[in-house]
C-alpha positions, 0 to 999 in steps of 0.5 A: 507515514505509519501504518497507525495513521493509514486509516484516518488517510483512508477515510478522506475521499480519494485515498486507495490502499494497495498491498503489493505482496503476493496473493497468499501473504494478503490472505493469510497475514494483517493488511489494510482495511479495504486495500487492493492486492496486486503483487509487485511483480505482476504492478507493470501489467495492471497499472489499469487497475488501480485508480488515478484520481487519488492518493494510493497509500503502498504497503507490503511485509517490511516497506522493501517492495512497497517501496519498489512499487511506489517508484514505478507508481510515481513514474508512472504518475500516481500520487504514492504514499509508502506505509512502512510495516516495522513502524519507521519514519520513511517516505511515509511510513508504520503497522498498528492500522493494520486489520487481519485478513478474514 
């Protein structure tokens, strides 16, 4: 799935975006309406954050650690979906959804 079409996902009930990259990039770069920042590197330690009776739908920079982060998730018993940021088809996959951080 696209970053094109995460929007329209984030409106059905259940579905959470998470933004994987680091504090810094969240705010001062393009990110999903209402996402949830938690690094990739720190994901481990705050898998208790993050809601489990829904879809989380996974992005970063360029789909790599979104994509790191969705397999951890997906162990860990999430139901994942990897927006990619350069608008290729992947797990799920794209970019034009996305909103500029205030």
């Amino acid at each position: 799935m696209g970053l094109a079409e995460a929007p329209a996902l984030l409106e059905k009930s259940g579905t959470v975006a998470l933004d994987v990259r680091t504090f810094a990039e969240f705010e001062t770069e393009q990110h999903l309406p209402g996402a949830i920042n938690v690094a990739h590197t720190r994901l481990p330690d705050r898998l208790d954050e993050l809601p489990r009776d829904g879809r989380l739908l996974v992005s970063c920079a360029s789909g790599r650690r979104a994509s790191r982060a969705a397999s951890l998730l997906e162990r860990e018993g999430f139901e994942v979906v990897v927006v990619e940021s350069d608008g290729s088809e992947g797990r799920d996959a794209s970019t034009d959804g996305a909103v500029t951080a205030a």
